[in-house]
N, C-alpha and C positions, 0 to 999 in steps of 0.2 A: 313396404320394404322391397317387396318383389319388383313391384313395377319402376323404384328408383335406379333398383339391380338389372332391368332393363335396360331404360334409361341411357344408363354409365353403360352400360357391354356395347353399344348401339352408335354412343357417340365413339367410343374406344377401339371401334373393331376398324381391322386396318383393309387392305386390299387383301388378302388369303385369308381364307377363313381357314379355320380348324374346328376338328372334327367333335360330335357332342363330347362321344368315347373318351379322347384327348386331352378336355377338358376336366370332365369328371375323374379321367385317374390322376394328371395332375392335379387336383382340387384333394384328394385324398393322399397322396404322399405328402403334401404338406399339413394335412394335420395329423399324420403320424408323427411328422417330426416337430411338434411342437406338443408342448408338456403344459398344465396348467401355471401359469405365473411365471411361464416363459418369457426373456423379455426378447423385444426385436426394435428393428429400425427399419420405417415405412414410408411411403411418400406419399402425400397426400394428394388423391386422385380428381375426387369431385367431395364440394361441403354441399350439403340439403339443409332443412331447417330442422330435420332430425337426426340425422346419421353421416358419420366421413367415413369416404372409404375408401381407401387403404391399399395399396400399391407393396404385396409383399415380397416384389424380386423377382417372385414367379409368374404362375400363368393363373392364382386364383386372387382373391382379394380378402382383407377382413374389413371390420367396421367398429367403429365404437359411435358413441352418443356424443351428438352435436354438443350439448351443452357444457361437455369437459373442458374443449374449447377457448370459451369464451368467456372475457375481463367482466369485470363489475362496472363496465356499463354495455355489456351484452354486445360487444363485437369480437370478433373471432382474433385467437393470438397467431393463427397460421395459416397460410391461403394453399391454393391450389398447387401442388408442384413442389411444396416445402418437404421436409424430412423432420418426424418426431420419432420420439421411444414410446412405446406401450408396453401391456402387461395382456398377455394373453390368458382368458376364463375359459370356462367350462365349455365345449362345442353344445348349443342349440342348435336344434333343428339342423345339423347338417353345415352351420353359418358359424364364421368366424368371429368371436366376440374377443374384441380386446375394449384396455380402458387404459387412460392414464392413471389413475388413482381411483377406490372404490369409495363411496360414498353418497352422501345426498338422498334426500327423502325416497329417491327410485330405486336407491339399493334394496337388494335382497339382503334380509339378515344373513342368508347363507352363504353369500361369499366372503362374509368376515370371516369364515375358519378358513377358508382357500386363501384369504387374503395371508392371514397368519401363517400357515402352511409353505406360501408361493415367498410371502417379503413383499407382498405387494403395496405399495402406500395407501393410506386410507385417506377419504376428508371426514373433518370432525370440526364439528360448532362449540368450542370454548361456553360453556354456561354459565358457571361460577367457581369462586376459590374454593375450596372445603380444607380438612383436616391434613396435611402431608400433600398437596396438590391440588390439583381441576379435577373440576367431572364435564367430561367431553361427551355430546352426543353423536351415535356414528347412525348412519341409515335411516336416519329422521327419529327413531325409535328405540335403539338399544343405549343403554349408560353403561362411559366407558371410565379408567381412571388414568392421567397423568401425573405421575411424581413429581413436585420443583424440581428435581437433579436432571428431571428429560425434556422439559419445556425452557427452549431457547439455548442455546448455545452461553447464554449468561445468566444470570440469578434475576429475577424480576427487580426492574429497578422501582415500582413502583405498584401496590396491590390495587388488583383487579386491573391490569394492564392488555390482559389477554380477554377478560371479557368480553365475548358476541363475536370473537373472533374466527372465522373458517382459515384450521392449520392442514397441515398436512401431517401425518403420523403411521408408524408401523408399530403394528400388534407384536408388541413381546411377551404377553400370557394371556393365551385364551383356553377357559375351563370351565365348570359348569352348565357343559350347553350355551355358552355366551352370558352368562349370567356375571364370570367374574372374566374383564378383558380392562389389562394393562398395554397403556400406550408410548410412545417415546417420539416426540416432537425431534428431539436433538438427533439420534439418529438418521433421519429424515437432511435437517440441516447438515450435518457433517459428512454426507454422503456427497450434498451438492457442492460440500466446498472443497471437497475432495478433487470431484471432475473441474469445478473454476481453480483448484491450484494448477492440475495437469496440462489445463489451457494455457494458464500462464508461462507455466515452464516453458510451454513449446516458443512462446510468442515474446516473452522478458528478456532483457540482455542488458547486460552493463551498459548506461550513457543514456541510456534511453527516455523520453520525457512521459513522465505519467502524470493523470491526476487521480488528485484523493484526498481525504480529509481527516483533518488534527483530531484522533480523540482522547488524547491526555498532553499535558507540558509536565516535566518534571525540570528538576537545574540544570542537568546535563545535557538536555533537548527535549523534544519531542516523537511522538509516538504516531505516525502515519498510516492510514486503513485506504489502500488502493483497489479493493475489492475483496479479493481470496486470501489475500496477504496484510500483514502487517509491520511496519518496520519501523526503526527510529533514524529521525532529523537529528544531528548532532547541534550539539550547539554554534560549534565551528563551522557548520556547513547551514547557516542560515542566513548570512549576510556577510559579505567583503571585507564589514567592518568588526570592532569590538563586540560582542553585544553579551551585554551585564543583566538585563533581565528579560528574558523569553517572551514575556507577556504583552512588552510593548511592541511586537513583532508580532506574535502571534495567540490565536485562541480557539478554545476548543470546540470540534463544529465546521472550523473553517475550512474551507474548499482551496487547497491551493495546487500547483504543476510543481512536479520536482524531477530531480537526476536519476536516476538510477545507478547508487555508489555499489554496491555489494551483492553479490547474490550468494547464500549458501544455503542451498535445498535440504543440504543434509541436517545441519543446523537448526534449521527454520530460521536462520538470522539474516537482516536486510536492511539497508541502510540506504538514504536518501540523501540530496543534496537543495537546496534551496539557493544555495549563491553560484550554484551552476547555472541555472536558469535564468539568470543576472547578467548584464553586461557586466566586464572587467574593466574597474575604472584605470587599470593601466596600459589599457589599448592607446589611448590618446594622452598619457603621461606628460608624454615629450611637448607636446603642445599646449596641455594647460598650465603644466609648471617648467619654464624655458629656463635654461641656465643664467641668472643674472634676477631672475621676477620674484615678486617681495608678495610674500602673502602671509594669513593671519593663522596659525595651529594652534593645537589645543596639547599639551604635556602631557602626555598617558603612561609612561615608566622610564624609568635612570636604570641605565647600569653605570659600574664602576667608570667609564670610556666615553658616557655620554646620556646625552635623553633626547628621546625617540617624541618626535612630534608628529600627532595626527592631523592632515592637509585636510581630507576627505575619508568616510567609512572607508576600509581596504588598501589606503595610500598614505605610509607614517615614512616619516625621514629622520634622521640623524644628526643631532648637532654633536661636535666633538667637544670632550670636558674641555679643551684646551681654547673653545670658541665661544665658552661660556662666563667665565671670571673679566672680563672686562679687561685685560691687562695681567690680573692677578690670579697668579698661581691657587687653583681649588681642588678639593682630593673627591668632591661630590658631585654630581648635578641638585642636590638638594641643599645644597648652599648659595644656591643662585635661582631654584625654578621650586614651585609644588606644584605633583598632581593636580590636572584637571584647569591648569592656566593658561589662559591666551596670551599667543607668545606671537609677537610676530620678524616672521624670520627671511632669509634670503637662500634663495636657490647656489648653491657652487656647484654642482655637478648634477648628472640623469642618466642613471643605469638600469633604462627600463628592462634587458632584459632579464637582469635579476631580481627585480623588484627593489634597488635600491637608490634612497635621494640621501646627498649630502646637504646639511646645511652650516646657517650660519646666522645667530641673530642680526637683523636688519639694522641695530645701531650698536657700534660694539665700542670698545676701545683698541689700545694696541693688545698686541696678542703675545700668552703669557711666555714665560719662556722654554716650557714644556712642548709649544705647539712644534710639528714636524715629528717630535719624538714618540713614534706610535706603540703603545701599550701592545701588551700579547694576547690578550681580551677585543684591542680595536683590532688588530690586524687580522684574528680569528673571526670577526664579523665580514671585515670586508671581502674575503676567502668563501667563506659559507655560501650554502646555495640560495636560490632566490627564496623570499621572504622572511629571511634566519633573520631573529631579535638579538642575537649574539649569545652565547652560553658561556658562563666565569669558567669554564676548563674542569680537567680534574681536580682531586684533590692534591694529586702532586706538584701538577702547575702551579697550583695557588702557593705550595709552601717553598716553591721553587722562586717564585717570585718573590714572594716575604724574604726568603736568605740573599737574593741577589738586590733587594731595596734597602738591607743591612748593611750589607758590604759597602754599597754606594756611599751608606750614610758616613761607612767611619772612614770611607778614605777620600769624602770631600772634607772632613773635619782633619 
């Protein structure tokens, strides 16, 4: 150690030196003002194959053990020059000991009460389910217990899942001498998701394109996990077009990019877009459907005024009841069409920036004698804003209407 401590001061030392004195009292006002299970933020100076050490701001250094370090296949997670959190122990000898988490066959059983004491995380090796929880091994040696309710942030979806697993966990009872030590997994987790929401907050904004992944479909939509957050896919914001069942668009699992519709922190509610992420197939409207060009739809609802035919998913047009009876006077569109029919029909107008198309069956007859005279329901769609299906009115409209189709009645008789 000393001689690494060398070393590092050797490669470190700039043109002015300072004096021993200078050093050593700066080395001593900093561990006064650190407290056991103190946490800080360090930069990492030099890695050895035992010890990192530790750039604390000042003029001294601490160290933790290499091995905290490093993945499961033994390469280091942070290099030279990066910035971690630690957890400051107990001064040895004079040396500044911090750790990321206490644990691992090297631990002292005795900083498990410092650990419990400070909040310091542990590592702990999952060994088996038992009665009301795990029993988790901490410091290669001592048996600890975890509750279901504090292991994972969800309910185990499946037993023995956590088996042989190394979590991370803080002591919420230690008594007996370490004989009786209660652990909590989930604490642990919801600490982290805490700091990944405040990252998010800083960095999220409506419009914005994320990815993430489905982990539920219900009717209404879906349920998307972008990281720290969760939010729902409306059903209306998954595709341009109609879409009647979820599942053939989407499934649970999958990885998709979405919009960022909604943010409410206070809430926790958030909402997504999928047809944002989409071209709009009525950018080029005017070009694939020219006033005059005959193409094939599909019937997907009537109102009183007319039935709405779908070109493409997100592109429906209009045929007027009065362009539907062939000639003859109809009081429906279901007296001439049924859902879900191929209809093939003819362009009269393109009002792409409202999103609306007029049509008109591609072989008609002469037209009835109602046509021109536009209902209060049609002329309410054509008014409406872009992509309005049309709405039948109030209820007093409707009964307004009924009394002025009465009148008509008896004073053309």
């Amino acid at each position: 150690m000393e001689e690494e401590r060398r070393d590092l001061s050797e490669a470190t030392e700039g043109e002015e030196e300072e004096s021993f004195e200078e050093l050593l009292k700066a080395s001593l006002v900093d561990s006064s003002e650190l407290e056991p299970g103190s946490k800080i933020e360090a930069k990492v100076l030099k890695i050895t194959p035992e010890w990192v050490f530790l750039d604390l701001g000042r003029k001294s250094e601490g160290y933790l053990a290499t091995h905290e370090i490093l993945d499961d296949e033994g390469e280091p997670t942070v290099g030279e020059g990066d910035t971690l959190e630690a957890y400051f122990l107990p001064t040895r000898e004079n040396e500044q000991l911090f750790t990321l988490r206490i644990g691992g066959a090297g631990t002292a059983p005795a900083y498990l009460e410092q650990a419990w004491q400070s909040g310091i995380p542990v590592e702990g090796l999952v060994e088996k389910e038992i009665k009301g929880g795990f029993e988790v091994r901490l410091a290669g040696q001592v048996r600890a217990f975890c509750p279901y309710s504090q292991m994972g942030l969800q309910r185990a979806a499946q037993p023995g899942m956590y088996d042989g697993q190394r979590l991370s966990f803080r002591i919420t009872e230690f008594s007996e001498k370490g004989r009786n030590i209660v652990l909590s997994n989930r604490a642990v987790l919801e600490e982290e998701l805490r700091k990944q929401k405040e990252s998010l907050k800083a960095s999220l904004h409506e419009g914005m394109l994320v990815k993430g992944r489905v982990t539920s479909i219900r009717n209404f939509g879906a349920f998307v996990n972008i990281g720290a957050i969760e939010g729902l896919l409306p059903v209306s914001e998954i595709g341009w077009g109609r879409v009647e069942d979820i599942r053939e668009h989407l499934s649970e699992g999958q990885e998709v990019e979405v919009a960022v519709l909604k943010l409410d922190w206070e809430q926790e509610r958030f909402s997504f877009s999928l047809r944002q992420t989409l071209p709009d197939p009525w950018d080029d409207v005017e070009l694939k459907y020219p006033q005059g060009s005959v193409h094939t739809g599909k019937a997907v609802r009537f109102k009183n005024f007319g039935a709405f035919i779908t070109l493409e998913p997100g592109v429906d047009g209009l045929v007027h009841i009065s362009k539907l009876g062939k000639g003859k006077r109809i009081n429906h569109p279901r007296e001439v069409l049924v859902e879900g029919q191929d209809v093939e029909v003819k362009v009269e107008s393109v009002d792409a920036q409202n999103r609306k198309l007029s049509l008109s069956l591609a072989v008609t007859g002469e037209a009835s004698p109602e046509e021109g005279k536009e209902s209060g329901d049609y002329r309410r769609y054509l008014s409406e804003g872009p992509g309005s299906s049309g709405s039948m009115g109030t209820l007093g409209e409707l009964l307004q209407a009924k009394k002025d189709k009465k009148g008509g009645g008896k004073k053309r008789k």
